[in-house]
Structure formats: C-alpha cells, structure tokens
C-alpha positions as a Markdown table, in Angstrom:
| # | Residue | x | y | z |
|---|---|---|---|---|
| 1 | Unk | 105.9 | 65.6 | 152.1 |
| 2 | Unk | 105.5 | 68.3 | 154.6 |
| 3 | Unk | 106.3 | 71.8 | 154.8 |
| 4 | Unk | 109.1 | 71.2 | 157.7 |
| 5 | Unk | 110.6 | 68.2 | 155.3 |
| 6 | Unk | 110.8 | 70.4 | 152.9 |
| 7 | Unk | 112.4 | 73.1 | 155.1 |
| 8 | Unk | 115.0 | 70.5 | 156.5 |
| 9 | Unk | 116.1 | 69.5 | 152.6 |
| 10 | Unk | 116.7 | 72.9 | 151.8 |
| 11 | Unk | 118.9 | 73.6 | 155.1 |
| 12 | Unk | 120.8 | 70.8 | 153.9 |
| 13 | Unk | 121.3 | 71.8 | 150.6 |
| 14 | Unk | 122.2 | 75.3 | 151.7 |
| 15 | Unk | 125.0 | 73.6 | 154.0 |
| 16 | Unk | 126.2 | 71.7 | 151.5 |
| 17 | Unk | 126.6 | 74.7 | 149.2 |
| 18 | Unk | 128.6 | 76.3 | 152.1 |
| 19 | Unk | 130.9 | 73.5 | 151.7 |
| 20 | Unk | 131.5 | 74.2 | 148.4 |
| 21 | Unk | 132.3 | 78.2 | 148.8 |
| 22 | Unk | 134.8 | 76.9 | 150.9 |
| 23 | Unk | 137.1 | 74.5 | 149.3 |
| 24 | Unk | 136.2 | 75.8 | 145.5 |
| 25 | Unk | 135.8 | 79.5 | 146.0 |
| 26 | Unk | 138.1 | 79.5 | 149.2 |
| 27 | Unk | 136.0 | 82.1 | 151.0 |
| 28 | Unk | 135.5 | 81.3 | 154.8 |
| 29 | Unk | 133.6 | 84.4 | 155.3 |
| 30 | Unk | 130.5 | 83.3 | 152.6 |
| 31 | Unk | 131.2 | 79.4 | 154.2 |
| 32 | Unk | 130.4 | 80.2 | 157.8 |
| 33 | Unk | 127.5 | 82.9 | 157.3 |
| 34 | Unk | 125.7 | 80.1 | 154.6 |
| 35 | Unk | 126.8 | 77.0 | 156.8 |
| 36 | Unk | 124.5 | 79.0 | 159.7 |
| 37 | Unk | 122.2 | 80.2 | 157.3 |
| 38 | Unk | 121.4 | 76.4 | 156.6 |
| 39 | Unk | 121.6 | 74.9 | 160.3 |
| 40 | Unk | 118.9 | 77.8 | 161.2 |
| 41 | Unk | 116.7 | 76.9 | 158.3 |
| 42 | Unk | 117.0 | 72.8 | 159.2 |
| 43 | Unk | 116.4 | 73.4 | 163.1 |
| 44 | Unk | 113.2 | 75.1 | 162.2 |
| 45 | Unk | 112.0 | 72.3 | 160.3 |
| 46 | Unk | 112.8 | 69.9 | 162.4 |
| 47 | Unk | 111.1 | 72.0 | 165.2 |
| 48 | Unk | 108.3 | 72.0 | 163.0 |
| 49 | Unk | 107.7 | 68.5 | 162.6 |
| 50 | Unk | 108.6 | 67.6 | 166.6 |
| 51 | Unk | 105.3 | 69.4 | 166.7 |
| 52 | Unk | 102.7 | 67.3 | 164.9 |
C-alpha cells in the first residue's frame, strides 16, 4: 500500500469523524473545519497517486 493510499484512508477517516462532532457533539464549527481538514488531506493523496 502506498503512501497516497494511505493518505486517502486517513482523509476519510478524518471526514467521518467530522460526521460524528456533528450529530453527537452538535458542534458545526469543529464539523466543518475537520470535514475540510479531511477533503484536503484525501485530494492530496489522490493527487499523489494520479502521478505514478
């Protein structure tokens, strides 16, 4: 597994936890600053492996 897989799981995951600030810890602030946090770090790895 590559470095850019690796880098598109963990966008994911972070997205995912974004998802869960919001409905369980209702904070949209925390939601929409990890939900980009997590698109950012998942376009770079797909980027990443577009390249190979």
């Amino acid at each position: 597994m590559g470095f850019s897989r690796i880098l598109q799981i963990v966008g994911i995951v972070v997205a995912l936890d974004a998802l869960y600030f919001g409905i369980v810890k209702d904070s949209m602030k925390m939601e929409m600053l990890m939900l980009l946090i997590g698109v950012i770090i998942f376009y770079c790895g797909r980027l990443m492996g577009s390249r190979k």
